[in-house]
C-alpha positions as CSV (number, residue, x, y, z in Angstrom):
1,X,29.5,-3.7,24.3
2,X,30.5,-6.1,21.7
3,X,27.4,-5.2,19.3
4,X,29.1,-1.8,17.5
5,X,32.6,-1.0,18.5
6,X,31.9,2.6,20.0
7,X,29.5,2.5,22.8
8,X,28.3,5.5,24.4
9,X,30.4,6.7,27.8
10,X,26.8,7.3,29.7
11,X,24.4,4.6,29.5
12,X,20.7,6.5,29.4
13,X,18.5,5.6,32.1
14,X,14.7,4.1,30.8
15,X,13.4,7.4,30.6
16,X,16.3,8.9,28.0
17,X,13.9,7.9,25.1
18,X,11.9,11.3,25.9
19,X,14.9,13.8,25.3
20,X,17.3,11.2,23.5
21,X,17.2,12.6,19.7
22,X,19.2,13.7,16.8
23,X,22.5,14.9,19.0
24,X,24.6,12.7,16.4
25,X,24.2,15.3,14.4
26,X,24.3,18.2,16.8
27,X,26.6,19.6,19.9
28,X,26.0,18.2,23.2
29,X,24.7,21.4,24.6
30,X,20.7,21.4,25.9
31,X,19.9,24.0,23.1
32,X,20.9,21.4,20.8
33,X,18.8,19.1,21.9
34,X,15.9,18.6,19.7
35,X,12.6,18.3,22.2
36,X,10.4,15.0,21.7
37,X,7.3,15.6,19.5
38,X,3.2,15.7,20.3
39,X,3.2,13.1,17.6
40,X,6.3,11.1,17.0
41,X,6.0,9.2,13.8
42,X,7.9,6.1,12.5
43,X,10.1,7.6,11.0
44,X,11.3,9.6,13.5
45,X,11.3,6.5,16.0
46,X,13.6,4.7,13.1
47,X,16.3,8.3,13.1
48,X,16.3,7.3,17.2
49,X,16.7,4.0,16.8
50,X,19.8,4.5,14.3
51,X,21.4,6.9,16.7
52,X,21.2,4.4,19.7
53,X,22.5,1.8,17.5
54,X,25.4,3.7,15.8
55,X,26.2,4.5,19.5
56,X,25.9,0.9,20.9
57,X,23.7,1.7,23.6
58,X,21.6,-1.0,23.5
59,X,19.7,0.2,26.4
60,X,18.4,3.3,25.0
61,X,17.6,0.9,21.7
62,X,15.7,-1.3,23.8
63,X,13.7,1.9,25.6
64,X,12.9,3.0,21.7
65,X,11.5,0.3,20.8
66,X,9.3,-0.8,23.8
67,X,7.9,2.9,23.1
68,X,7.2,3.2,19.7
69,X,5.0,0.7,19.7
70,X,2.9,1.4,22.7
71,X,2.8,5.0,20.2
72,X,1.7,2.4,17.2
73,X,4.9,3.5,15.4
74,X,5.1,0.4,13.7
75,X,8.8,-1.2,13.3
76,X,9.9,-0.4,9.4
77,X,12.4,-1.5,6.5
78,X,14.9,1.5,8.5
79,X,14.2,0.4,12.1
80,X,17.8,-1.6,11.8
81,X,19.7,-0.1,9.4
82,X,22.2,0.6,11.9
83,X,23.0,-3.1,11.0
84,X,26.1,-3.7,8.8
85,X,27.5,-6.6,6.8
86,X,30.3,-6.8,10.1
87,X,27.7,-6.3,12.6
88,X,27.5,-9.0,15.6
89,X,24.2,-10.4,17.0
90,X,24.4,-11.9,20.2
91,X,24.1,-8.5,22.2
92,X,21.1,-7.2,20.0
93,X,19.2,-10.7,19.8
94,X,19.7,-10.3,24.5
95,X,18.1,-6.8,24.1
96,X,15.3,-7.8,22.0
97,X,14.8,-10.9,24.3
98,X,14.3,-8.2,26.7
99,X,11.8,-6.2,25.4
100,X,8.1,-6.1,25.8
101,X,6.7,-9.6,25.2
102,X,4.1,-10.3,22.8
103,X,3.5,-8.3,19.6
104,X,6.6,-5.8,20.4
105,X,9.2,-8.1,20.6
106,X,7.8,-10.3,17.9
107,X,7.8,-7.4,15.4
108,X,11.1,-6.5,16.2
109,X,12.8,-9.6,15.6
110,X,10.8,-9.8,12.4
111,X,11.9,-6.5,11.3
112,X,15.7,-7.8,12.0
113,X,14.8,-10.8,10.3
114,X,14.2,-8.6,7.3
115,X,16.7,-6.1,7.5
116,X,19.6,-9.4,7.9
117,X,18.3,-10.9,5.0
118,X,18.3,-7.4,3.2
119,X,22.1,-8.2,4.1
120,X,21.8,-11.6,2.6
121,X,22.8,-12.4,5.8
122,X,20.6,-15.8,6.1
123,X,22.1,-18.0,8.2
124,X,22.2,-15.0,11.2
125,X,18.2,-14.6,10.0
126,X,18.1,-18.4,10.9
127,X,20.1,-17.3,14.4
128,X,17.4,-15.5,14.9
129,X,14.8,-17.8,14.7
130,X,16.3,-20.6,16.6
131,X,16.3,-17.4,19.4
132,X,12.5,-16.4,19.0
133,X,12.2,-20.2,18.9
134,X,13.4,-20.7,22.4
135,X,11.8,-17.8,23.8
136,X,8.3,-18.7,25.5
137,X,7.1,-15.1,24.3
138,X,7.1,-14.8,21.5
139,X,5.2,-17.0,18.4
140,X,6.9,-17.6,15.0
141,X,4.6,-18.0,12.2
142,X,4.7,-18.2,8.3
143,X,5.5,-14.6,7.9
144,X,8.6,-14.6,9.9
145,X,9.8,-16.8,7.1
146,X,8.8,-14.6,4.1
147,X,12.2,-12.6,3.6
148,X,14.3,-15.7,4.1
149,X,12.5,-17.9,1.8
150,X,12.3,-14.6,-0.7
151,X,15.8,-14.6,-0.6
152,X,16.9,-17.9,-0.9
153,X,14.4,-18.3,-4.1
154,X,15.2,-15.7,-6.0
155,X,19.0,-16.6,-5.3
156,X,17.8,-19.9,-6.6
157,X,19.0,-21.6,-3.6
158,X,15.7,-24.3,-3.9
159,X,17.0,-26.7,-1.6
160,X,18.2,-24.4,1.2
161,X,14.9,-22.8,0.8
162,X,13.3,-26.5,1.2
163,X,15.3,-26.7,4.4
164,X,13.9,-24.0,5.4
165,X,10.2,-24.7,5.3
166,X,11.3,-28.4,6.6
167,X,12.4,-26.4,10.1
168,X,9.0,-24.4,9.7
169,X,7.3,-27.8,9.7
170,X,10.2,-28.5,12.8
171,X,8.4,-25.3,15.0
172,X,5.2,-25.9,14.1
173,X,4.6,-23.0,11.7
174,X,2.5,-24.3,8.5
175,X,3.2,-23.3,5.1
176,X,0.9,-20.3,3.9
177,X,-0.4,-19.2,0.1
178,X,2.6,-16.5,0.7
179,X,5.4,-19.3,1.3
180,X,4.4,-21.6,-1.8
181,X,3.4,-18.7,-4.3
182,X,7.5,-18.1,-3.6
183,X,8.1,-21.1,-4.2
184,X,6.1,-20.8,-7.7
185,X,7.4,-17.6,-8.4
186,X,10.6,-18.5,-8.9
187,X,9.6,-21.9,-10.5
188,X,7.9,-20.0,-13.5
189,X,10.4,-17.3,-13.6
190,X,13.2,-20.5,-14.8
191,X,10.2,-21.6,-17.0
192,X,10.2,-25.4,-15.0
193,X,6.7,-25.5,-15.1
194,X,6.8,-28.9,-13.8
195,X,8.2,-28.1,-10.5
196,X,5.6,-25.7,-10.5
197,X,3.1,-28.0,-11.0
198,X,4.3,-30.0,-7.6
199,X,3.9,-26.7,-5.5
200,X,0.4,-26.2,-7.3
201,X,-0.4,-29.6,-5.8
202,X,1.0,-29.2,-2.7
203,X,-1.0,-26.0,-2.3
204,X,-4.3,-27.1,-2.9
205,X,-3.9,-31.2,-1.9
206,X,-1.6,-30.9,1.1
207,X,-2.3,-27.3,2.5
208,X,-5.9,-27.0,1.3
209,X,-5.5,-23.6,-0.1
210,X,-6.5,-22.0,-3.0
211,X,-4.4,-19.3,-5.8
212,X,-5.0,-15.9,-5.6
213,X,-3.6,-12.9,-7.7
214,X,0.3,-13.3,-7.4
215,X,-0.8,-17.1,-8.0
216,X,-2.0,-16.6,-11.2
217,X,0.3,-13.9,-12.1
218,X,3.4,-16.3,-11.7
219,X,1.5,-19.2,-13.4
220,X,1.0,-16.4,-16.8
221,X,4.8,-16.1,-16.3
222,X,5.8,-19.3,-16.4
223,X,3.9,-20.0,-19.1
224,X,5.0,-17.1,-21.5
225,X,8.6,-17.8,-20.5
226,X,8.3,-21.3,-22.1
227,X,6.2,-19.3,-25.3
228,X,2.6,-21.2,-24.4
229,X,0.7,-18.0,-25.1
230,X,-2.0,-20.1,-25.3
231,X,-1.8,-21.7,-22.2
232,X,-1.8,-18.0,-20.3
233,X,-4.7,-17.2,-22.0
234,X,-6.3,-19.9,-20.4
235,X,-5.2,-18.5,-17.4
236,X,-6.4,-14.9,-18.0
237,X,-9.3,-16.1,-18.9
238,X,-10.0,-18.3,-16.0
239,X,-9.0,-15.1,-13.8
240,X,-11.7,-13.3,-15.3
241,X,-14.6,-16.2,-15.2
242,X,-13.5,-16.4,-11.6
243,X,-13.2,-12.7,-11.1
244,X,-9.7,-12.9,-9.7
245,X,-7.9,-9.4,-9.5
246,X,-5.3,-9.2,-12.3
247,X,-1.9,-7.7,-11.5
248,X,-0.5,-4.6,-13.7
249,X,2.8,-7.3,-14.7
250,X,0.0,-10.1,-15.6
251,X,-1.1,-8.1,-18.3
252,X,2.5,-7.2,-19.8
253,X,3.3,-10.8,-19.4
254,X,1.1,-11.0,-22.2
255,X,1.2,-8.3,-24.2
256,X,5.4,-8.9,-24.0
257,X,5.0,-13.0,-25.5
258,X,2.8,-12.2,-27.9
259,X,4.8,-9.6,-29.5
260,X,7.8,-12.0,-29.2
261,X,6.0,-14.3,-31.5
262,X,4.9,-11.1,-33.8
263,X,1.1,-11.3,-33.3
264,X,1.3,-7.6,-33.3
265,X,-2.9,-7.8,-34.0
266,X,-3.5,-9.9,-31.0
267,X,-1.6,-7.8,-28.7
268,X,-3.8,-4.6,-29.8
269,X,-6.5,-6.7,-29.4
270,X,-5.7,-7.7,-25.6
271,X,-5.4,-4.3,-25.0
272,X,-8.5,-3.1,-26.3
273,X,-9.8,-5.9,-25.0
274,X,-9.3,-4.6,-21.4
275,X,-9.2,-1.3,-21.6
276,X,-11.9,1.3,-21.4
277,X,-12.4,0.8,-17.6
278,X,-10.1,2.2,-15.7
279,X,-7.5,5.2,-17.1
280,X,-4.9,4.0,-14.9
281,X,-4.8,0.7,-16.0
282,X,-4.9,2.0,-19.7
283,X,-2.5,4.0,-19.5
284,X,0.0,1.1,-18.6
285,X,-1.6,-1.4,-21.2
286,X,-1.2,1.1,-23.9
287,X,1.9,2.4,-22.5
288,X,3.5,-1.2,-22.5
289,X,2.4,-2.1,-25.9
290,X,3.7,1.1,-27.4
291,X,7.1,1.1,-25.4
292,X,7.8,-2.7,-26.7
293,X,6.9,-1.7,-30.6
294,X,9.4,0.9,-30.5
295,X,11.7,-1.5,-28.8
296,X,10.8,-3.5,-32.0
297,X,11.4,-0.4,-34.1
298,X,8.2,-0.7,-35.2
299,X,7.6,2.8,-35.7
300,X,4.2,2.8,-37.4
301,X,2.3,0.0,-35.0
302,X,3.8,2.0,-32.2
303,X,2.7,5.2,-33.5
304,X,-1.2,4.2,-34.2
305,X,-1.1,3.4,-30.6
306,X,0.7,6.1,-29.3
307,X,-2.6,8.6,-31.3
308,X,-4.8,6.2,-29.3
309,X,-3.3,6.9,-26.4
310,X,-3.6,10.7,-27.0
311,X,-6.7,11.1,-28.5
312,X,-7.7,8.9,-24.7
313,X,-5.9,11.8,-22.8
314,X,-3.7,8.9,-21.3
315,X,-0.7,10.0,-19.9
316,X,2.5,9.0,-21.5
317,X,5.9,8.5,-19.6
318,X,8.7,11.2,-20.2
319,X,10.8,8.8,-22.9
320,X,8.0,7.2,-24.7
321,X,6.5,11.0,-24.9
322,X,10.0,12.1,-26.8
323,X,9.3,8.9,-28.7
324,X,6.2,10.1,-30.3
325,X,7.3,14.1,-30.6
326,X,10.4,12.9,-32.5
327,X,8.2,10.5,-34.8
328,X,4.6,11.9,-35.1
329,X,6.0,14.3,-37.8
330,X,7.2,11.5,-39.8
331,X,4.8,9.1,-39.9
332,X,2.5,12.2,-40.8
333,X,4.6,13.0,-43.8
334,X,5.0,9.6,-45.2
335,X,1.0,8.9,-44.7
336,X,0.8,12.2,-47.3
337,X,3.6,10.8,-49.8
């Protein structure tokens, strides 16, 4: 076949999946031959589906995946790693077509969506979706689309990611809080809080939806990236009134610009002002606000908290632990001079 350039001498029949396993590795003779478990797991369905694909035998690939989920071994990041930069499509986008319609064959072409664009391989990911497109079994929605628009955003390819959720609009397939909180994140990440103001309104006027969590988070973001502390307060504090679920990296958006403008007392207060619930979560305020004062070389401010952390029983990561061995003699010597 086409697909890989060494295809397999013996095609397996339909039924190979139950005694086709890890020979790649192994001699050809039957002791060798690992048997199929009880309890197959993902995993091992994603080591089968390698070998099949390493070997170009698309059949066996096609058997492996019609089986692993009627198993509910759910297609993962690995299910196509066999899949290189140099890699062809046509003859694996014909097996897929082939598989089980419905939920199999639509998860597998999403998982190849994923893995291709893991390539940054986006215009075969697009291939791919004019092929489910055409195909009467299976149904494209938003989340098809997530790892191409992640892509393209983060590469800061706006208006190729605009394209993009113009064919969405093409297919049928509406925008959803996933597709424009992309859209935001990378937005606020370039601090052009005005074009993120535009998917804000196109979110809640067009779409009728309303932020969540990663919402928020990329609106804090945005707005500590352009130094409105302020403003993100207003944020936080809205999250709270509202009782929306703050993300670990909302907090340290915080903590981080109000350092950078040396409100040292602020920043302890934040923490405080949050901790006290949940040891996890203290453990990564106090740890954040320590790790950026000894950034700072502020060894005394990162010291006091470093004793708060301690006297908490919070647990320290390995370098900012070295951190406050190497200093804590110090700082007590030059408290007593």
């Amino acid at each position: 076949m086409s697909f890989l350039p060494k295809p397999l001498n013996k095609t397996l029949n339909s039924f190979s999946i139950l005694t086709f396993t890890l020979r790649r590795f192994t001699s050809h003779s039957a002791a060798a031959v690992k048997p199929f478990p009880d309890n197959p797991t993902s995993a091992y369905y994603d080591e089968l589906s390698t070998a099949a694909g390493n070997s170009g035998d698309l059949d066996s690939l096609r058997d492996i995946l019609n089986k692993r989920i009627q198993d509910r071994c759910y297609n993962t990041k690995s299910t196509f790693k066999f899949i290189t930069n140099t890699s062809s499509l046509d003859d694996l986008i014909r097996t897929l077509s082939n598989l089980n319609p419905g939920f199999t064959r639509n998860s597998a072409f999403n998982s190849l969506i994923t893995r291709l664009c893991r390539l940054d391989r986006v215009d075969d990911a697009l291939r791919v979706v004019d092929a489910m497109s055409r195909d009467a079994h299976c149904s494209i929605t938003a989340c098809t689309f997530y790892p191409i628009i992640n892509l393209l955003t983060r590469e800061k390819s706006m208006d190729h990611a605009q394209r993009v959720v113009e064919l969405m609009s093409r297919l049928g397939v509406r925008r959803d809080l996933t597709v424009h909180n992309l859209f935001l994140m990378a937005h606020c990440f370039a601090g052009d809080m005005a074009a993120a103001a535009e998917v804000l309104r196109e979110m809640e006027e067009e779409d009728g939806l309303v932020g969540d969590t990663r919402t928020f988070d990329a609106l804090v973001m945005g707005a500590c990236k352009i130094g409105k502390v302020e403003g993100a307060m207003v944020l936080v504090r809205r999250m709270v009134n509202d009782g929306v679920l703050m993300l670990y990296s909302t907090h340290m958006h915080v903590i981080g610009a109000l350092l950078e403008k040396g409100c040292i007392e602020q920043a302890v207060k934040y923490v405080k002002c949050f901790g006290g619930k949940d040891k996890v979560l203290d453990a990564e305020l106090y740890g954040c606000l320590g790790s950026k004062l000894s950034v700072m070389k502020n060894v005394e401010e990162a010291m006091k908290v470093l004793e708060e952390m301690k006297q908490k029983g919070l647990t320290m990561g390995d370098k900012l632990k070295r951190y406050y061995e190497r200093n804590v003699g110090k700082v007590a010597k030059k408290m007593v001079d």
